[in-house]
PyMOL CGO cylinders between C-alpha atoms (Angstrom):
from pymol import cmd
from pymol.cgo import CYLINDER

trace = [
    CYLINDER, -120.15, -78.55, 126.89, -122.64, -81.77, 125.90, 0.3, 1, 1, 1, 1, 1, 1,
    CYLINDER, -122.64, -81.77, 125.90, -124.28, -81.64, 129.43, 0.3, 1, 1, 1, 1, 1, 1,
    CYLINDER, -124.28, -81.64, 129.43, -124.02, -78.02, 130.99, 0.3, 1, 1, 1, 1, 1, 1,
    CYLINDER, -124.02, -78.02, 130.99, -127.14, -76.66, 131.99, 0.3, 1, 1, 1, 1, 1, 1,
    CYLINDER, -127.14, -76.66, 131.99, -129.19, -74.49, 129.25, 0.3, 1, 1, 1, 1, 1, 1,
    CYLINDER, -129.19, -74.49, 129.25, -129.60, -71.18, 130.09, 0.3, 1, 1, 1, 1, 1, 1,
    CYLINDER, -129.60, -71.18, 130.09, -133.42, -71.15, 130.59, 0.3, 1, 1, 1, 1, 1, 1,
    CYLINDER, -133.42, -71.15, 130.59, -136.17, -73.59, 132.12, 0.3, 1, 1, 1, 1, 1, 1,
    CYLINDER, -136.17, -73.59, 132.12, -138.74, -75.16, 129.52, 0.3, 1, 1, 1, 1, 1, 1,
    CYLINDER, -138.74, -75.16, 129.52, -142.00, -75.08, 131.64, 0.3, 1, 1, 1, 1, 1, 1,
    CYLINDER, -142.00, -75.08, 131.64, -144.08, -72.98, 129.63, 0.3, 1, 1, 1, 1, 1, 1,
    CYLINDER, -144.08, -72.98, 129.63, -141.68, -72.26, 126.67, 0.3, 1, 1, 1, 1, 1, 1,
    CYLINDER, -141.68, -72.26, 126.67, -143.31, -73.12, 123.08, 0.3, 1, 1, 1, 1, 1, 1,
    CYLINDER, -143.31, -73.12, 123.08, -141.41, -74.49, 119.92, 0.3, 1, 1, 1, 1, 1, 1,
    CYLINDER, -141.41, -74.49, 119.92, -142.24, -74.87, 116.26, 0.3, 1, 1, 1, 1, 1, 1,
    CYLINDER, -142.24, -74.87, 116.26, -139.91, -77.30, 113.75, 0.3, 1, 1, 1, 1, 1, 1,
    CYLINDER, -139.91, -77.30, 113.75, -140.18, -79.99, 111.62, 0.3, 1, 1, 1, 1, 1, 1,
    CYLINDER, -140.18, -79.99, 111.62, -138.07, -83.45, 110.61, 0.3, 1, 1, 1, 1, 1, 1,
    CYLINDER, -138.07, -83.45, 110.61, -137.43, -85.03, 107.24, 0.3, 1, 1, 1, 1, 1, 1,
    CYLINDER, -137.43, -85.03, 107.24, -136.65, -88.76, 106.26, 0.3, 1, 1, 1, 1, 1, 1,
    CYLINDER, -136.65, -88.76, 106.26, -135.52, -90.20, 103.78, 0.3, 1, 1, 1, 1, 1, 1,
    CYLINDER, -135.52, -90.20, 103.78, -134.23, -94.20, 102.96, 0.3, 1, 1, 1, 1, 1, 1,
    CYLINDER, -134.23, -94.20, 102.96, -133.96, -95.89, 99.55, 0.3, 1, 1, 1, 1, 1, 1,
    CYLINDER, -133.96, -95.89, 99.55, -133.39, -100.01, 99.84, 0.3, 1, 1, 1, 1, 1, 1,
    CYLINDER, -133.39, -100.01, 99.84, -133.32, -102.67, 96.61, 0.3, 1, 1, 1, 1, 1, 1,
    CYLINDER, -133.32, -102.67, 96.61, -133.96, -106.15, 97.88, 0.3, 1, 1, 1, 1, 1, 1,
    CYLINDER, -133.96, -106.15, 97.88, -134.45, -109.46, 95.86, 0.3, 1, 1, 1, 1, 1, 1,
    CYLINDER, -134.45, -109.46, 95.86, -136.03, -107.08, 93.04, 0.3, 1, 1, 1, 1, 1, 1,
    CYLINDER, -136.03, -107.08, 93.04, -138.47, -104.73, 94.56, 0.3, 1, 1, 1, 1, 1, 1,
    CYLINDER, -138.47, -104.73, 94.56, -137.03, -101.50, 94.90, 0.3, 1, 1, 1, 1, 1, 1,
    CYLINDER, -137.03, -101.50, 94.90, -138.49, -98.86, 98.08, 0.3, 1, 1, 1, 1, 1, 1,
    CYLINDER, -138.49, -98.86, 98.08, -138.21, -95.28, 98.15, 0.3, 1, 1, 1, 1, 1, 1,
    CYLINDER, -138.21, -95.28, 98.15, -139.40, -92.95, 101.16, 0.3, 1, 1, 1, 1, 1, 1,
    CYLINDER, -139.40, -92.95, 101.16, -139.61, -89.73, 102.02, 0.3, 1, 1, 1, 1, 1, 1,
    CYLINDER, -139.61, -89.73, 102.02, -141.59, -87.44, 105.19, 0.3, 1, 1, 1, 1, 1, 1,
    CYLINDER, -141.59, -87.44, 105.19, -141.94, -83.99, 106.07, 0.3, 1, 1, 1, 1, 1, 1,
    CYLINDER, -141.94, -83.99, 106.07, -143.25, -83.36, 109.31, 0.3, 1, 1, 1, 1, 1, 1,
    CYLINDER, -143.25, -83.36, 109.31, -143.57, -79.52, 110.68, 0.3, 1, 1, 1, 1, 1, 1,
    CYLINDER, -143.57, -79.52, 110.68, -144.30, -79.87, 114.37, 0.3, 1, 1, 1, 1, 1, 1,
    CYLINDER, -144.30, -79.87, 114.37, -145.79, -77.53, 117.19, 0.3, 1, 1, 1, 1, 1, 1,
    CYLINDER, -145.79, -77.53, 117.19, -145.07, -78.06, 121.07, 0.3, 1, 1, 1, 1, 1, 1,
    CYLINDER, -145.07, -78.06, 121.07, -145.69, -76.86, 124.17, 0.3, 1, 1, 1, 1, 1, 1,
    CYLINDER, -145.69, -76.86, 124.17, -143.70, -77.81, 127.55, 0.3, 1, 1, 1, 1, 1, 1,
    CYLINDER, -143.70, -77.81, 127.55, -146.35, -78.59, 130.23, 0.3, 1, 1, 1, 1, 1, 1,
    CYLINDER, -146.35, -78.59, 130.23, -143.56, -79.27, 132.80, 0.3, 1, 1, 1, 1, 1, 1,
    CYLINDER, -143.56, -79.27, 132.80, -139.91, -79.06, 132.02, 0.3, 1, 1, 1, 1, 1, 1,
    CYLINDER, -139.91, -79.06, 132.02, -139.60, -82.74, 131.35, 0.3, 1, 1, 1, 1, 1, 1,
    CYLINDER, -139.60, -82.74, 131.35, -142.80, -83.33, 129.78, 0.3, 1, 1, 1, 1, 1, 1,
    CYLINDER, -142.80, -83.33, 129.78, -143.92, -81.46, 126.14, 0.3, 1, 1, 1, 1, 1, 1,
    CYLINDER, -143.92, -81.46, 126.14, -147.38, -82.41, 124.00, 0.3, 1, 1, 1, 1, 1, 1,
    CYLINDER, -147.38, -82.41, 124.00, -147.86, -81.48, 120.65, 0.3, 1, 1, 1, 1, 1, 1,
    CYLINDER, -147.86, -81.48, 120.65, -148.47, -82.10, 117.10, 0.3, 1, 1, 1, 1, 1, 1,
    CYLINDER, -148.47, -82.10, 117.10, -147.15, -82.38, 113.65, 0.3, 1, 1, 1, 1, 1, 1,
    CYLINDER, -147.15, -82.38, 113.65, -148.80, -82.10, 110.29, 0.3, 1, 1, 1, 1, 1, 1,
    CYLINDER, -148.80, -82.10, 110.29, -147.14, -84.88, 107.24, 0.3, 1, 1, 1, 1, 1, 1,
    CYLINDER, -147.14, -84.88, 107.24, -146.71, -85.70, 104.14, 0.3, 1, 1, 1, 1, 1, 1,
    CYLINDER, -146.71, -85.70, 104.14, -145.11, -89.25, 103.48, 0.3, 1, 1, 1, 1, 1, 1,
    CYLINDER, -145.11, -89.25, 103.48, -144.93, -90.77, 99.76, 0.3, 1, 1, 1, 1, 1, 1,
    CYLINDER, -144.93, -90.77, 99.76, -143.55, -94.48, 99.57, 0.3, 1, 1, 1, 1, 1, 1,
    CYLINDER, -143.55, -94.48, 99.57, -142.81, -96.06, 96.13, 0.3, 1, 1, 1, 1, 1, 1,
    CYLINDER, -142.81, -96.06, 96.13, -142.64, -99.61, 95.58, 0.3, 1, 1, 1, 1, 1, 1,
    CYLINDER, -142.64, -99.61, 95.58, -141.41, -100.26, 91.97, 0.3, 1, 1, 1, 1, 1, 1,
    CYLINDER, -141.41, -100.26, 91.97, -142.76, -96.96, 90.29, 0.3, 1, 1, 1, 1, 1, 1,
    CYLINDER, -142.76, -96.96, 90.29, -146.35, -97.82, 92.63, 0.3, 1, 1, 1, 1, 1, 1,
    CYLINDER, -146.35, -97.82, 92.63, -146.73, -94.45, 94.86, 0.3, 1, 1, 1, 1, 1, 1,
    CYLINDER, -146.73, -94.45, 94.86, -148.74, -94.14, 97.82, 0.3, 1, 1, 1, 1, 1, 1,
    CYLINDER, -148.74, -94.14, 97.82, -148.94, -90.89, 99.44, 0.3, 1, 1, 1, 1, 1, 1,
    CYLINDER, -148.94, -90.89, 99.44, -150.06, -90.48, 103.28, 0.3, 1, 1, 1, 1, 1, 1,
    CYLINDER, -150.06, -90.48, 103.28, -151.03, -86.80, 104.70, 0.3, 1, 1, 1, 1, 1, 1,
    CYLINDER, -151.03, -86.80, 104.70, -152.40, -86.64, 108.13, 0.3, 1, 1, 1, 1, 1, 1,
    CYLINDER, -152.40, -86.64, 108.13, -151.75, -85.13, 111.93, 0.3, 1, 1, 1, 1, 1, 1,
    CYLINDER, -151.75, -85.13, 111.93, -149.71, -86.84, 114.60, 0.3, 1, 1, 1, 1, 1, 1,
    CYLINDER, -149.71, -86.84, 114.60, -150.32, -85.68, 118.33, 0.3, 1, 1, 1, 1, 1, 1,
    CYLINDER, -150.32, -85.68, 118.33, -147.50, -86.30, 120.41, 0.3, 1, 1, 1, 1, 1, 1,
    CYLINDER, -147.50, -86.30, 120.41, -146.19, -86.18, 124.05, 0.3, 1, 1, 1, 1, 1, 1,
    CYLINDER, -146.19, -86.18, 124.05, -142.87, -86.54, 124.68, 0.3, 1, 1, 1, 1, 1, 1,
    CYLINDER, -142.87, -86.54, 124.68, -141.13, -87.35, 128.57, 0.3, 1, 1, 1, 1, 1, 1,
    CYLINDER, -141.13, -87.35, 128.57, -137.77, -85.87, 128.49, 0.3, 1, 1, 1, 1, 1, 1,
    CYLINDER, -137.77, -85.87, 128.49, -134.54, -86.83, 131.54, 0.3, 1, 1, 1, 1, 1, 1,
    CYLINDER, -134.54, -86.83, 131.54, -131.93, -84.44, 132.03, 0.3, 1, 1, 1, 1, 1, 1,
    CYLINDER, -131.93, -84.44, 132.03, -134.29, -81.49, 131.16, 0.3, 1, 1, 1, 1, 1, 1,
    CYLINDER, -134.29, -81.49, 131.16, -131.67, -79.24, 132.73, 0.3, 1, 1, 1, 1, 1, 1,
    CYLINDER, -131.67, -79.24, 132.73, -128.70, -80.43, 130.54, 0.3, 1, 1, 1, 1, 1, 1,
    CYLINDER, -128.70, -80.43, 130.54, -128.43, -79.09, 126.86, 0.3, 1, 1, 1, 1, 1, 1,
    CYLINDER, -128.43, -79.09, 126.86, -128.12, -83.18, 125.50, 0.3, 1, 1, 1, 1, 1, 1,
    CYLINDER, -128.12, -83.18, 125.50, -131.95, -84.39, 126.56, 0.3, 1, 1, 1, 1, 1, 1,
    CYLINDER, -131.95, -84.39, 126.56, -132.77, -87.72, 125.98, 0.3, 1, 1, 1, 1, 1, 1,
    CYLINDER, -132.77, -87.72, 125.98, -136.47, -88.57, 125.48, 0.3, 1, 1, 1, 1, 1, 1,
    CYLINDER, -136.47, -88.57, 125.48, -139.63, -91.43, 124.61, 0.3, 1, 1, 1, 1, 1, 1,
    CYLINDER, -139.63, -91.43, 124.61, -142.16, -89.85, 122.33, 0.3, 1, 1, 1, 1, 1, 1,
    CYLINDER, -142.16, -89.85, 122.33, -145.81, -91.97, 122.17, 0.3, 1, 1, 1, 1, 1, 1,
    CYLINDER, -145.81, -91.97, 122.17, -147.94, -90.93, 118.97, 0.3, 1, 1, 1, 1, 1, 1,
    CYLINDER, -147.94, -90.93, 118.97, -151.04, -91.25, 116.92, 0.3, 1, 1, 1, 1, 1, 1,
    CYLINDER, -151.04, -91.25, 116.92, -151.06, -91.50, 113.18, 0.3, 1, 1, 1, 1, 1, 1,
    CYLINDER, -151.06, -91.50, 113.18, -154.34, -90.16, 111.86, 0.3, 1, 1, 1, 1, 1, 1,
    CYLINDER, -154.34, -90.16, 111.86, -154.74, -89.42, 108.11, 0.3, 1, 1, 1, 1, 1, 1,
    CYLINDER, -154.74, -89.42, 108.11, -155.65, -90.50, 104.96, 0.3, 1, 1, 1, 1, 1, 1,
    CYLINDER, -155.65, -90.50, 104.96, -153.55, -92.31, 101.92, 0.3, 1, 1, 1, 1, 1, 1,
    CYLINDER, -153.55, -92.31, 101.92, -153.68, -92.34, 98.61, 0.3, 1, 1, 1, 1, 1, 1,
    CYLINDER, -153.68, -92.34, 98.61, -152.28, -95.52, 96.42, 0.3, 1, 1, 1, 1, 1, 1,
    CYLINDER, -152.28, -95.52, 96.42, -151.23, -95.93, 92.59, 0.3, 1, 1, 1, 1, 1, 1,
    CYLINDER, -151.23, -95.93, 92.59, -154.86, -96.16, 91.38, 0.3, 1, 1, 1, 1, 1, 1,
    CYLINDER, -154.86, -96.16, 91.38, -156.01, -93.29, 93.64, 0.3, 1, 1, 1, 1, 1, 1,
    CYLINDER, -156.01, -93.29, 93.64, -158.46, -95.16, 95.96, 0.3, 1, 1, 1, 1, 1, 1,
    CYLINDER, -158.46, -95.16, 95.96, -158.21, -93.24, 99.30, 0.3, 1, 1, 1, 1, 1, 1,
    CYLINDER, -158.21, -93.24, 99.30, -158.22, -95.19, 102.98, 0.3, 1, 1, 1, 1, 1, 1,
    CYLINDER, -158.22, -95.19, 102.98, -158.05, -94.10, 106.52, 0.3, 1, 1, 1, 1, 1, 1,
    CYLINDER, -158.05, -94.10, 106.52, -154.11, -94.15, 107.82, 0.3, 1, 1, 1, 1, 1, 1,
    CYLINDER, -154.11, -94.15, 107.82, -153.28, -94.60, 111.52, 0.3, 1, 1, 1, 1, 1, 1,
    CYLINDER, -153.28, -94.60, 111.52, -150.95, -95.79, 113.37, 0.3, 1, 1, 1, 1, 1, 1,
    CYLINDER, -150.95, -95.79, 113.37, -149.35, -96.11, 117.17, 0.3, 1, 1, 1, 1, 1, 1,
    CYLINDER, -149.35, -96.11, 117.17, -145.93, -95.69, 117.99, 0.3, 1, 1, 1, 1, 1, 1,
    CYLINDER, -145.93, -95.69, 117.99, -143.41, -95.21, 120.90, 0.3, 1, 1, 1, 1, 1, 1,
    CYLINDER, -143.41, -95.21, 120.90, -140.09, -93.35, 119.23, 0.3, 1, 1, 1, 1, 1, 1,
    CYLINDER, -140.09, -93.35, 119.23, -137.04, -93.05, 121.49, 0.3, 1, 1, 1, 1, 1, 1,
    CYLINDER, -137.04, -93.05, 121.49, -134.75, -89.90, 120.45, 0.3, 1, 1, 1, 1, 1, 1,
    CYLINDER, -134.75, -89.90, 120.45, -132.78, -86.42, 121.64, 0.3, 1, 1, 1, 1, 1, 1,
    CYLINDER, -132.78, -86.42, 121.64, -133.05, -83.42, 121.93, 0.3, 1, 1, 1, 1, 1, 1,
    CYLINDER, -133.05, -83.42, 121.93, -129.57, -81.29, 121.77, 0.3, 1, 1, 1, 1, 1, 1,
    CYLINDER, -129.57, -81.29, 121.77, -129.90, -77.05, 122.65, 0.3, 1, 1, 1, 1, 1, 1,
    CYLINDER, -129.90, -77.05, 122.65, -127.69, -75.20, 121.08, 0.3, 1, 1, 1, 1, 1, 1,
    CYLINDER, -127.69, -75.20, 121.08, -128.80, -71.76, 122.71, 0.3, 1, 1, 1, 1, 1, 1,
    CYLINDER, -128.80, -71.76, 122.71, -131.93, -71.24, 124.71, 0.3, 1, 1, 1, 1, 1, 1,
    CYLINDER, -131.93, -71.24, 124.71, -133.87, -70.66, 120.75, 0.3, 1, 1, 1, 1, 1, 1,
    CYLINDER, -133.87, -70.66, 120.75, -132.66, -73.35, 118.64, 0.3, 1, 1, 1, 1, 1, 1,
    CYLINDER, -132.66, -73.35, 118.64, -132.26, -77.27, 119.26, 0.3, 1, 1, 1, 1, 1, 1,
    CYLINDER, -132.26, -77.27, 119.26, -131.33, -80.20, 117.01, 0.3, 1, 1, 1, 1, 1, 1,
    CYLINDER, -131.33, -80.20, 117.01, -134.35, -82.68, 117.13, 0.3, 1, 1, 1, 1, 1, 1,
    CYLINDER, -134.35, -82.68, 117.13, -134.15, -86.48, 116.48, 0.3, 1, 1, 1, 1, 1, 1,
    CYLINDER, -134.15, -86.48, 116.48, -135.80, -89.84, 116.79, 0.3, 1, 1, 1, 1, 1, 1,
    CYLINDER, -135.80, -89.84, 116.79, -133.91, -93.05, 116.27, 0.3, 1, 1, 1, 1, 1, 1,
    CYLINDER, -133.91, -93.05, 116.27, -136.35, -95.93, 115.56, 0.3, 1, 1, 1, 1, 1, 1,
    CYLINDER, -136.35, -95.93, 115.56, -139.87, -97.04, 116.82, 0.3, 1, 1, 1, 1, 1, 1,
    CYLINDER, -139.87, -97.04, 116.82, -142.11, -99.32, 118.24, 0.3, 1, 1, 1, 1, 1, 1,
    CYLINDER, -142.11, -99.32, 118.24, -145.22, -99.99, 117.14, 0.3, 1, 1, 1, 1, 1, 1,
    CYLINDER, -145.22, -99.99, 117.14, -147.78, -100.26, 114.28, 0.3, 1, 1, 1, 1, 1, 1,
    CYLINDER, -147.78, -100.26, 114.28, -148.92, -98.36, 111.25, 0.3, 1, 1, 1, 1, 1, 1,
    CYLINDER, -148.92, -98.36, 111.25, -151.46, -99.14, 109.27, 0.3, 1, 1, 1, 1, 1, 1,
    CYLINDER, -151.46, -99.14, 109.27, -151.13, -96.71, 106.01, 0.3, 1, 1, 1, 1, 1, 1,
    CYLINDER, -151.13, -96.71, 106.01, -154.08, -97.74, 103.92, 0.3, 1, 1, 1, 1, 1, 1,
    CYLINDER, -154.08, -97.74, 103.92, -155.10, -101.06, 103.42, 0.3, 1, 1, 1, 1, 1, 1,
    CYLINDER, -155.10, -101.06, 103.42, -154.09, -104.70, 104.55, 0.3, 1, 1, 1, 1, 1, 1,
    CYLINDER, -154.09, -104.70, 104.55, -151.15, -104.76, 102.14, 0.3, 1, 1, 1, 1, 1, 1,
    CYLINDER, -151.15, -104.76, 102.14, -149.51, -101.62, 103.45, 0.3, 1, 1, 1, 1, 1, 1,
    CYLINDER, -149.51, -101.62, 103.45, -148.81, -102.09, 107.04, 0.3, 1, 1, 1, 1, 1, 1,
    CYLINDER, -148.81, -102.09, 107.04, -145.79, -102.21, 109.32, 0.3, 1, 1, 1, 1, 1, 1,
    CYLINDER, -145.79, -102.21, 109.32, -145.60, -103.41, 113.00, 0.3, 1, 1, 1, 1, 1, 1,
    CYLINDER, -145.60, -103.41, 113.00, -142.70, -104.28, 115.24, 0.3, 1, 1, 1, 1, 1, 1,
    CYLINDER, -142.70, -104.28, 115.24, -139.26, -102.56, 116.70, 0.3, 1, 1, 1, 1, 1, 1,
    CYLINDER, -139.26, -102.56, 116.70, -137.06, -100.67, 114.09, 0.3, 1, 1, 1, 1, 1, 1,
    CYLINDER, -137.06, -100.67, 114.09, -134.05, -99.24, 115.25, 0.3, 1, 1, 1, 1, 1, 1,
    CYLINDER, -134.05, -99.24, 115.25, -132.37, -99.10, 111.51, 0.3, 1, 1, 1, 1, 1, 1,
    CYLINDER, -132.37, -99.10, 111.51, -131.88, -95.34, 108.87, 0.3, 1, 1, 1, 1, 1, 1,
    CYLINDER, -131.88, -95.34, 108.87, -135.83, -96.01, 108.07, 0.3, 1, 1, 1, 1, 1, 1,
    CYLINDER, -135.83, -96.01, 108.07, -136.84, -94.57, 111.34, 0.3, 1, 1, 1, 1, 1, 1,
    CYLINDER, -136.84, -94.57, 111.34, -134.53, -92.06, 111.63, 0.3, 1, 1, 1, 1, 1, 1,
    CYLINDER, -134.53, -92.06, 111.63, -136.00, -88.14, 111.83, 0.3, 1, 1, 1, 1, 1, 1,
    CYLINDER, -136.00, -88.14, 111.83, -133.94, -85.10, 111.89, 0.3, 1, 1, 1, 1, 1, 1,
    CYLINDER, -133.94, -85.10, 111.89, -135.07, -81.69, 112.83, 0.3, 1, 1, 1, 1, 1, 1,
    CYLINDER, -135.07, -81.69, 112.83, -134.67, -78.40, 113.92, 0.3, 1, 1, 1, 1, 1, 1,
    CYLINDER, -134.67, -78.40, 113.92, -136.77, -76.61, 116.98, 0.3, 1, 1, 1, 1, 1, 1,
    CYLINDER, -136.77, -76.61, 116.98, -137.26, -73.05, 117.25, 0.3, 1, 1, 1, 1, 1, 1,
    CYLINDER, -137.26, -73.05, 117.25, -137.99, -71.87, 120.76, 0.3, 1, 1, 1, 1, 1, 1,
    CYLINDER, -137.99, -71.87, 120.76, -140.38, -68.91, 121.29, 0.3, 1, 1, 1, 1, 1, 1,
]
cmd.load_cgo(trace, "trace")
């Protein structure tokens, strides 16, 4: 059932996972192509509240120009309904790494953003893991390659799996 209660609490339970995205768009010419990995560690302070990090990797190509972003993302995460298996959540997070463009100068990355998402448990080990859009700003290397503002469109979509332990 979507909203029966899980069969364990979180408060002190650990997870590891990860998300990938992916979006291709062609408009007036310029054609974009994305893709992240993000594997992700977590640790549940309270049962509605978890902190953690990932690690990424996020290329962007703008007609055949790549620019690749690695870097580390602390989280925390508030979670309602912690006691159903379908738990809704906000995520804040921090964007610190470094990019690399087409000619292979390096700059600083960062980046804050609020992500509203869910969380769905499938057992009391494994979960389905997504966010559905963002506020906020990130700054990926440069005047020229930053993004601010509310997205709630396939861009900003992560999917993932947690692992429990």
């Amino acid at each position: 059932m979507l909203l029966s209660r899980p069969v364990t609490n979180l408060k002190g339970q650990k997870l590891f996972g990860g998300a990938i995205g992916f979006d291709k768009e062609e408009t007036g010419g310029v054609e974009t192509t994305r893709f992240d990995i993000a594997p992700k560690i977590g640790f549940f302070l309270a049962d509605d509240l978890e902190i953690g990090a990932s690690a990424g990797f996020s290329q962007t190509e703008i007609n055949n120009a790549k620019t690749t972003t690695y870097g580390v993302s602390p989280y925390a995460r508030k979670y309602w309904m912690p006691e159903a298996r379908f738990m809704p959540f906000a995520q804040g997070d921090v964007l610190l790494g470094w990019g690399e463009d087409a000619n292979d100068d390096t700059e600083f990355a960062w980046g804050l953003n609020i992500r509203p998402g869910f969380m769905y448990r499938f057992s009391k080990r494994v979960a389905f893991d997504t966010t559905v859009g963002r506020f906020g700003y990130n700054n990926r290397g440069g005047d020229n390659n930053e993004d601010y503002g509310v997205r709630l469109d396939l861009r900003e979509v992560r999917l993932g799996v947690v692992v429990f332990f």
